[in-house]
Backbone as ProteinMPNN parsed JSONL, in Angstrom:
{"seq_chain_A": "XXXXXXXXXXXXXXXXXXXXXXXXXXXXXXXXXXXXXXXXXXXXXXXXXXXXXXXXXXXXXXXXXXXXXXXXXXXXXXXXXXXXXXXXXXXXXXXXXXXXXXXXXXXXXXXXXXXXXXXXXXXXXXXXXXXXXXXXXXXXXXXXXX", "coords_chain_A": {"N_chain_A": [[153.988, 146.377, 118.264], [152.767, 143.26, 117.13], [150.48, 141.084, 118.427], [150.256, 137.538, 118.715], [148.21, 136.74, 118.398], [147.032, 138.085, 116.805], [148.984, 138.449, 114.506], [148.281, 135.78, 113.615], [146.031, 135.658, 113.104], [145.84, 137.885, 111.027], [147.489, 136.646, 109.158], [145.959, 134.585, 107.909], [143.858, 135.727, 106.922], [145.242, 136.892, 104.853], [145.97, 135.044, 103.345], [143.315, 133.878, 102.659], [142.456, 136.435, 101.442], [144.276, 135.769, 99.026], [143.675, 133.247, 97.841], [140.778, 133.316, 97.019], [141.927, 135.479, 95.08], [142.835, 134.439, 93.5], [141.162, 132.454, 91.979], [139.955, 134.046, 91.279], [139.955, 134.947, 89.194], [141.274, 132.706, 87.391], [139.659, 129.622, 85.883], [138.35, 126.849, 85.482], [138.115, 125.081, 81.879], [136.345, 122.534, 80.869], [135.946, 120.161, 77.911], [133.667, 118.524, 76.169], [133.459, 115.858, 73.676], [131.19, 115.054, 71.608], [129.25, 112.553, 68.863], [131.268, 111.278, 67.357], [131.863, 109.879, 65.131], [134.216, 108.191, 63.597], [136.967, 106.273, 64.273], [139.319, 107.505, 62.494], [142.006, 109.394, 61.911], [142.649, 113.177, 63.957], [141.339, 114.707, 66.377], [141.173, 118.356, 66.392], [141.517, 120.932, 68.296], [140.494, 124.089, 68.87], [140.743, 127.165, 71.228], [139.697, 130.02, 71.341], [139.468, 133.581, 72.355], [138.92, 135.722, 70.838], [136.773, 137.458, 68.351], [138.023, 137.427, 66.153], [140.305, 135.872, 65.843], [138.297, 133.415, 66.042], [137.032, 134.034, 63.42], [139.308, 133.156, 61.688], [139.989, 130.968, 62.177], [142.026, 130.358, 64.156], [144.351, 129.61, 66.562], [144.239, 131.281, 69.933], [144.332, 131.116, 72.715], [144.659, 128.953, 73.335], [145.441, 125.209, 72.086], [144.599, 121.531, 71.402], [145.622, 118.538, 70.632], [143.843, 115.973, 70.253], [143.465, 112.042, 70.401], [141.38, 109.85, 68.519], [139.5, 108.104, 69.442], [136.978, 106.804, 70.307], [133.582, 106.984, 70.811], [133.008, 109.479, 71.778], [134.941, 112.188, 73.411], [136.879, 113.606, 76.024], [138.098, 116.512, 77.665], [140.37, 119.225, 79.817], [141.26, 122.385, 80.323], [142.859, 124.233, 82.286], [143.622, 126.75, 84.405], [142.721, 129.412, 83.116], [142.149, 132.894, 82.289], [139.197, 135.036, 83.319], [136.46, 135.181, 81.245], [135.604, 135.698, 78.226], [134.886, 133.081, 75.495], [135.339, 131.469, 72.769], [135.174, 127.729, 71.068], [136.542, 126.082, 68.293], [136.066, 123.13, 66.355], [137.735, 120.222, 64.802], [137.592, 117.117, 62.962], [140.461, 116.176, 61.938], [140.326, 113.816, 58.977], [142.175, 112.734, 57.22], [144.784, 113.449, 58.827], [146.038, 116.066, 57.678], [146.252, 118.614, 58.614], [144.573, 120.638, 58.284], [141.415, 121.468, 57.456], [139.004, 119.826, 55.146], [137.537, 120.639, 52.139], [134.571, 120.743, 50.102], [133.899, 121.486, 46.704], [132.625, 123.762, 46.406], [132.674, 124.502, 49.174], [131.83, 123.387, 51.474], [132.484, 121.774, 54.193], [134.298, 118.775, 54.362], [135.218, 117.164, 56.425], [134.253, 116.23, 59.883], [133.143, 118.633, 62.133], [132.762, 121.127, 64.576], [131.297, 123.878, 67.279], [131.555, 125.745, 70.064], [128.978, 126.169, 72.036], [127.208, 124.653, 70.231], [126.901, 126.063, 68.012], [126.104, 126.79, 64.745], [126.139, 128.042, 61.492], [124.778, 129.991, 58.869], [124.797, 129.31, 55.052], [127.658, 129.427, 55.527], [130.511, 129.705, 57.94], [129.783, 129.681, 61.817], [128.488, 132.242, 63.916], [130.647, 134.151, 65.66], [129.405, 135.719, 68.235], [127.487, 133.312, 68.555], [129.001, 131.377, 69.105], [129.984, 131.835, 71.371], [130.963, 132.407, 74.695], [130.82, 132.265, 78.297], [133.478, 132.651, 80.713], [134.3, 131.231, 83.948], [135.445, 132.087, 87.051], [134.518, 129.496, 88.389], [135.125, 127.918, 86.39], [134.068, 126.219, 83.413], [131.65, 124.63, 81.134], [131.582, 122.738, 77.857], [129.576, 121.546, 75.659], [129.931, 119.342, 72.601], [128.511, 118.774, 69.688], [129.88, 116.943, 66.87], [129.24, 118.097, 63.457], [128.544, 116.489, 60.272]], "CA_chain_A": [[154.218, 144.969, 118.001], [151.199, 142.524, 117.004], [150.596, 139.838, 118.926], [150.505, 136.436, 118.296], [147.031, 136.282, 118.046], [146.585, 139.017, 115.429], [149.083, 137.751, 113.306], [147.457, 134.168, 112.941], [144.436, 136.32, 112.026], [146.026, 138.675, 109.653], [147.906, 135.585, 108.179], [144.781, 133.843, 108.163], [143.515, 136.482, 106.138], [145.9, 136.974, 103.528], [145.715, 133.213, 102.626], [141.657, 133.396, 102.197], [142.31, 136.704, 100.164], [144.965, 135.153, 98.16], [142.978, 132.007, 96.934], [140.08, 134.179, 96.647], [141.719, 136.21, 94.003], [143.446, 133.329, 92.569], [140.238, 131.591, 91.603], [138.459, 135.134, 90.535], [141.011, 135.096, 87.459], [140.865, 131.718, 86.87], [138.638, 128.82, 85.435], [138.943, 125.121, 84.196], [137.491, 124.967, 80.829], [136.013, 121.55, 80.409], [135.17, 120.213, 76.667], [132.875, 117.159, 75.555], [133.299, 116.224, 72.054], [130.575, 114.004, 70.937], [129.109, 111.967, 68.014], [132.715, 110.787, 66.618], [131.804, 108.424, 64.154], [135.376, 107.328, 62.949], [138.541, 106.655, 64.926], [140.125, 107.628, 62.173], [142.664, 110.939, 61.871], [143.102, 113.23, 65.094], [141.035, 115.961, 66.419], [141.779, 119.108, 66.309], [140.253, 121.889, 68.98], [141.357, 125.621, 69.447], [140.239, 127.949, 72.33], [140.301, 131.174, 71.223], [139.161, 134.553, 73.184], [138.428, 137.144, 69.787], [136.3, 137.654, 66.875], [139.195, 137.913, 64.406], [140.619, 134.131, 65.876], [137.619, 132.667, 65.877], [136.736, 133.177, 62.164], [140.057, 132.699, 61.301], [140.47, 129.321, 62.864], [143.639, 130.493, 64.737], [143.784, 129.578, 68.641], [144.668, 132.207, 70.84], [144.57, 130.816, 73.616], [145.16, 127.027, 73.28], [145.176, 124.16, 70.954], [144.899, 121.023, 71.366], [145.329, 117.72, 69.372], [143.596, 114.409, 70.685], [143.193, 111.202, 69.331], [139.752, 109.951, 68.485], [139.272, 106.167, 69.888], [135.546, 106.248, 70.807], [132.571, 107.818, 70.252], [133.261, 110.582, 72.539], [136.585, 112.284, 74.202], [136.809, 114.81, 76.738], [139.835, 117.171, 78.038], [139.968, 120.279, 80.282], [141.946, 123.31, 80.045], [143.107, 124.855, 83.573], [143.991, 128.667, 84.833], [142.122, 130.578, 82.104], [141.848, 133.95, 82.952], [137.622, 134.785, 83.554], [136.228, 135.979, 80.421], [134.38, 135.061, 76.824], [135.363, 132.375, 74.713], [134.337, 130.386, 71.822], [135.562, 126.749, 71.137], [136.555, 125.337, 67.013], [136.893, 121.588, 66.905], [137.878, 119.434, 63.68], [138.29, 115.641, 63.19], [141.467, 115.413, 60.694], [140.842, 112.472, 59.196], [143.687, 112.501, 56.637], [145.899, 114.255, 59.257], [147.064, 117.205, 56.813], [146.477, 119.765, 59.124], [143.741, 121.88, 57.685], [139.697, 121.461, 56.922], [138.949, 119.642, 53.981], [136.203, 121.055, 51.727], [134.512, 120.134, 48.843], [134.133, 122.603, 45.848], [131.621, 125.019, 47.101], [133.054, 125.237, 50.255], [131.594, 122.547, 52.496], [133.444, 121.107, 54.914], [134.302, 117.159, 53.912], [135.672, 116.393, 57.537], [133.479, 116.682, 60.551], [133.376, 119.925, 62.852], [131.872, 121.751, 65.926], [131.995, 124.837, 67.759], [131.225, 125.668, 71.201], [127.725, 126.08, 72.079], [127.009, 123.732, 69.115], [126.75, 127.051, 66.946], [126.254, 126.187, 63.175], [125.794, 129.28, 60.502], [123.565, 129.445, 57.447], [125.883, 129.998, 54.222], [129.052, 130.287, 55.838], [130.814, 129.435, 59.768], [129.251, 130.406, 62.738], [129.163, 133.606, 64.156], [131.179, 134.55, 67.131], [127.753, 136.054, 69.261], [126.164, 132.39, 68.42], [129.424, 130.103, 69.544], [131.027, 132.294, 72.785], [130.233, 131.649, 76.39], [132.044, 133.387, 79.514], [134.231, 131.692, 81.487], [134.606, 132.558, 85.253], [136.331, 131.092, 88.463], [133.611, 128.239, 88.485], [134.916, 127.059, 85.22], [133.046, 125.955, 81.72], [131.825, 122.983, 80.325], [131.291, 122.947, 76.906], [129.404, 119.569, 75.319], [130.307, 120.184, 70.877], [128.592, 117.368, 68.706], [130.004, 117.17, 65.698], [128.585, 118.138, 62.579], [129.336, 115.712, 59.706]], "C_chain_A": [[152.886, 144.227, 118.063], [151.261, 141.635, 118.069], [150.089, 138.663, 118.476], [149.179, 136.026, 117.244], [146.328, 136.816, 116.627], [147.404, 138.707, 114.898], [149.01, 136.868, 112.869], [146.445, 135.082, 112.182], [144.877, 137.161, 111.079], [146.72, 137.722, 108.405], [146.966, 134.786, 107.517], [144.198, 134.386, 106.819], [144.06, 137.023, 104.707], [145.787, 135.948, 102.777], [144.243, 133.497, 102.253], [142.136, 134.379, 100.849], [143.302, 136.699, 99.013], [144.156, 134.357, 97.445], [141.783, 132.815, 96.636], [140.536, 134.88, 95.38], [142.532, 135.41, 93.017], [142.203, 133.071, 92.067], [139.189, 132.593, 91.217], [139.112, 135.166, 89.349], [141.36, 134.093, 87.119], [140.436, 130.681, 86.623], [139.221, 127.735, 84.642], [137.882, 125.204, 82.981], [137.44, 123.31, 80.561], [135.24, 120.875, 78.629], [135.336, 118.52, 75.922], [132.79, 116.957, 74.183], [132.535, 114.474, 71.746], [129.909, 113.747, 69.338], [130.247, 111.801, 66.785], [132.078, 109.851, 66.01], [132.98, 107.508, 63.671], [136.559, 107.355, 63.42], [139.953, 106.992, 63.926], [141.194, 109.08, 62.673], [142.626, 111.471, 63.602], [141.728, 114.482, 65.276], [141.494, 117.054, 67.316], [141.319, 120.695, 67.288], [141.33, 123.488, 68.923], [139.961, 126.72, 69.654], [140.661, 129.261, 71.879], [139.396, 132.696, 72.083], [138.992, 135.931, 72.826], [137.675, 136.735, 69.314], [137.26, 136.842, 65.94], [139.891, 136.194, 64.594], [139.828, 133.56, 65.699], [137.167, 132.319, 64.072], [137.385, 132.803, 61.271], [140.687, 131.195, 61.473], [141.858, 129.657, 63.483], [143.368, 130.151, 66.242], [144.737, 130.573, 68.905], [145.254, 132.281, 71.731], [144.993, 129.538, 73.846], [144.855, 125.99, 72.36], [145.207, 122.84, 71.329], [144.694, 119.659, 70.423], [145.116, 116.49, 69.961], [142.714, 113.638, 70.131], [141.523, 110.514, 69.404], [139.894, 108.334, 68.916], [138.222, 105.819, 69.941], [134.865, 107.239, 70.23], [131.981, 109.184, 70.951], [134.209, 110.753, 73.387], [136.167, 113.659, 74.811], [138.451, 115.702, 77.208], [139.345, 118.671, 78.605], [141.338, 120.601, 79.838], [141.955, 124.091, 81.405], [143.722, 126.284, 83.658], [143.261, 129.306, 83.624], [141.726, 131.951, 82.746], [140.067, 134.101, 82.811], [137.078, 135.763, 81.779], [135.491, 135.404, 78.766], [135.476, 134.452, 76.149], [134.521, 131.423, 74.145], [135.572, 129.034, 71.089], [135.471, 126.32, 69.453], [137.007, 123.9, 67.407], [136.761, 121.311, 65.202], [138.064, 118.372, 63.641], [139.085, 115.535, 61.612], [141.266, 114.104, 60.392], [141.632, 112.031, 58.275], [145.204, 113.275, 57.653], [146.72, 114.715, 58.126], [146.896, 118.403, 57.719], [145.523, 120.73, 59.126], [142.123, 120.721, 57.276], [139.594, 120.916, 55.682], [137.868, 120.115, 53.313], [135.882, 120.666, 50.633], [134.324, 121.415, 47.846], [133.786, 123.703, 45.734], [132.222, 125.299, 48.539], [132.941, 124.666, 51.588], [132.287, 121.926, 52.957], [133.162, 119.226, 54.48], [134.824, 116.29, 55.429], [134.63, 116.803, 58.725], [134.336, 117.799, 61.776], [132.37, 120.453, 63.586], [132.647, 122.818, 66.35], [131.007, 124.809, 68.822], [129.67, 126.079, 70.861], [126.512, 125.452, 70.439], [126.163, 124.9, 67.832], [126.985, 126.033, 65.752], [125.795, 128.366, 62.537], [125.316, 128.496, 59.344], [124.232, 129.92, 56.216], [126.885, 130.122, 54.547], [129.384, 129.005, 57.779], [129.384, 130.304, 60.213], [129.855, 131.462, 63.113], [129.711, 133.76, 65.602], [129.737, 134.939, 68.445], [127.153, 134.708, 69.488], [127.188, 130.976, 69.122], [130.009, 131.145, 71.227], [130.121, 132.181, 73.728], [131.38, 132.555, 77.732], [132.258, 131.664, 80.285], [134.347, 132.113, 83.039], [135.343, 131.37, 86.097], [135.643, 130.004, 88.549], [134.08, 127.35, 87.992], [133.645, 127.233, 84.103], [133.171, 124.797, 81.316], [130.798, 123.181, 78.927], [130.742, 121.193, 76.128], [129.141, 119.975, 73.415], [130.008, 118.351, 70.695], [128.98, 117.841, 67.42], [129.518, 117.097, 64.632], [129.393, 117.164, 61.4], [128.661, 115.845, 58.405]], "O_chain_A": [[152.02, 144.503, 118.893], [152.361, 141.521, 118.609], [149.249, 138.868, 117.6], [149.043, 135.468, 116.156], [145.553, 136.333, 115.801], [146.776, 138.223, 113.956], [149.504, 136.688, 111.756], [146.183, 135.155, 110.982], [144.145, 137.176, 110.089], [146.608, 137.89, 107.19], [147.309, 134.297, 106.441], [144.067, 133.693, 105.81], [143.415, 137.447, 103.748], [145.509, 136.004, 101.579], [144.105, 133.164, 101.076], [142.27, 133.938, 99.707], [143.198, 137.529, 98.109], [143.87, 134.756, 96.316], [141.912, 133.075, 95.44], [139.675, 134.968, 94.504], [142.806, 135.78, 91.875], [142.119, 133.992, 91.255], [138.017, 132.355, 90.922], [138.433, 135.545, 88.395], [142.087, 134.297, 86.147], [140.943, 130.084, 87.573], [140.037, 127.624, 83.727], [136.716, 125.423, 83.31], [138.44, 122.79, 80.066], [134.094, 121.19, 78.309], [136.22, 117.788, 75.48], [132.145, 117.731, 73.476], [133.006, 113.338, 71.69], [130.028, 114.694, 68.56], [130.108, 112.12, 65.604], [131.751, 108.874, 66.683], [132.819, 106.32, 63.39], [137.309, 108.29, 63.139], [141.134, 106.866, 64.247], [141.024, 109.649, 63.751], [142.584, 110.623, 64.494], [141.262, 115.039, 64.282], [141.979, 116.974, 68.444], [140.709, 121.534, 66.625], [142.544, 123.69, 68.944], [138.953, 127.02, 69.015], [141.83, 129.63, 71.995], [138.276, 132.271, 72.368], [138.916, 136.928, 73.544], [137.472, 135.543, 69.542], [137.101, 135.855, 65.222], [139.96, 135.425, 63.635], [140.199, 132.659, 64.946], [137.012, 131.235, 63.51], [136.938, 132.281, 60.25], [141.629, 130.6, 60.95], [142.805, 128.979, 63.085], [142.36, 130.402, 66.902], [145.799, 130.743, 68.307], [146.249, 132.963, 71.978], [145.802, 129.283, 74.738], [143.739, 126.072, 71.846], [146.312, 122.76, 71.867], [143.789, 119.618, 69.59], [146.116, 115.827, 70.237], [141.658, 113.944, 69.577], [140.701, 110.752, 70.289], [140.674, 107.601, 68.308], [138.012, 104.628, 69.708], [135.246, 108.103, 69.44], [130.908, 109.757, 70.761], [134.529, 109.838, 74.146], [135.425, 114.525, 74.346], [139.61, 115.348, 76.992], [138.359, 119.269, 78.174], [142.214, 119.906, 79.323], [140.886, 124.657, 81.636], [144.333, 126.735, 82.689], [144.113, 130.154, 83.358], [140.975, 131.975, 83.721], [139.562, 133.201, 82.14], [137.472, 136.885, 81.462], [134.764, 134.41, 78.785], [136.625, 134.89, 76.087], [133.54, 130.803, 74.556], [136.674, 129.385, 70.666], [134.3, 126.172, 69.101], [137.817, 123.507, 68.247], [135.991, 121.914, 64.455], [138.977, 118.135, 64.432], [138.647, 115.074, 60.558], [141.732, 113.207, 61.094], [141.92, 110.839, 58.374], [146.322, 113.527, 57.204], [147.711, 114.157, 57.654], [147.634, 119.33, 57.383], [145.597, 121.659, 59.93], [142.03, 119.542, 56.934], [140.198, 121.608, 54.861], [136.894, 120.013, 54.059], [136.777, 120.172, 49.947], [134.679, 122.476, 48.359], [134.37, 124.6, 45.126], [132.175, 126.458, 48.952], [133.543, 125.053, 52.589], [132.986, 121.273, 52.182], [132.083, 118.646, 54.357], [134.819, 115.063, 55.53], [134.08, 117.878, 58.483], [135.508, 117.825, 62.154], [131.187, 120.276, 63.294], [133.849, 123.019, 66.178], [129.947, 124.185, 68.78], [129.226, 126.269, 69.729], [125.456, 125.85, 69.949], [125.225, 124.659, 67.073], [127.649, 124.998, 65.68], [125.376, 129.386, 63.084], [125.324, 127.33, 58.951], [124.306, 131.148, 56.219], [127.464, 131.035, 53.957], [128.782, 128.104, 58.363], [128.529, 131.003, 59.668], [131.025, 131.809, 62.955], [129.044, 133.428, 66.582], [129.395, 134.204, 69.371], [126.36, 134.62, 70.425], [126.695, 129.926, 69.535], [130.473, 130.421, 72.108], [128.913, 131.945, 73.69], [132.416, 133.219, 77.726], [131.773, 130.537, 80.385], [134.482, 133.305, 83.317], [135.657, 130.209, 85.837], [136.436, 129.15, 88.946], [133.954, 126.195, 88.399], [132.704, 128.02, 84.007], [134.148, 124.071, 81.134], [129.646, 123.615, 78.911], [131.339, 120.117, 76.107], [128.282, 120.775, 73.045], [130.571, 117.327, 71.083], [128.569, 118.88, 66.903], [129.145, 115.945, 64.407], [130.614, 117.021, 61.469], [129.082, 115.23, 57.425]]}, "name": "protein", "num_of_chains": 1, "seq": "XXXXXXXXXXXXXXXXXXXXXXXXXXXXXXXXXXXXXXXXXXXXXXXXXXXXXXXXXXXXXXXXXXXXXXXXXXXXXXXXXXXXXXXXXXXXXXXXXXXXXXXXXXXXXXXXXXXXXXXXXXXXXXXXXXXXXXXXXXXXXXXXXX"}
């Protein structure tokens, strides 16, 4: 039989390595979206955690859709498991849903990706927008290209 004293301390102990391994698997993802020029339309972000989502524009992991009022909006993302991710943002400003482009291919609405990756001919590449995530958290600051 324990006594009293050892099971405060073994209780004691389960609680540290509980939150301990709570907070090794997951991270607030914080994300700054500056130089908004137009409150028009909505923007559009998705968190994704591949290759194959990222240059597909698909989120993976989360999406979200907030409205543009100023000339910069912020929003976190809580529990993420610890691990690499790269950030698409869009400002709809016809809210249809999708990227507008012009005939070659250029984007007509403004857009950012995490670590304010750009590509030459084309998107950015996954290696040039991803970032790890860990128990600390991530803060990501995306100006938009226009």
């Amino acid at each position: 039989m324990l006594k009293r004293s050892t099971t405060v301390a073994v209780g004691a102990l389960c609680s540290v390595l509980a939150l301990s391994s709570q907070s090794a698997f997951s991270g607030e993802l914080c994300i700054s979206i500056g130089d908004i020029k137009s409150n028009e339309g909505t923007m559009m972000v998705a968190i994704v955690d591949n290759e194959t989502s990222f240059k597909e524009s698909k989120p993976s992991v989360a999406s979200m859709l907030l409205p543009t009022h100023s000339e910069a909006i912020s929003a976190c993302v809580k529990s993420l498991v610890d691990g690499e991710y790269a950030i698409r943002v869009m400002q709809d400003l016809n809210n249809n849903g999708e990227m507008d482009t012009n005939l070659v291919g250029m984007p007509n609405e403004p857009w950012g990706t995490s670590n304010n990756a750009t590509g030459s001919f084309g998107p950015p590449a996954w290696e040039d927008a991803k970032f790890e995530l860990s128990a600390g958290g991530a803060t990501q600051t995306i100006t938009l290209n226009h």
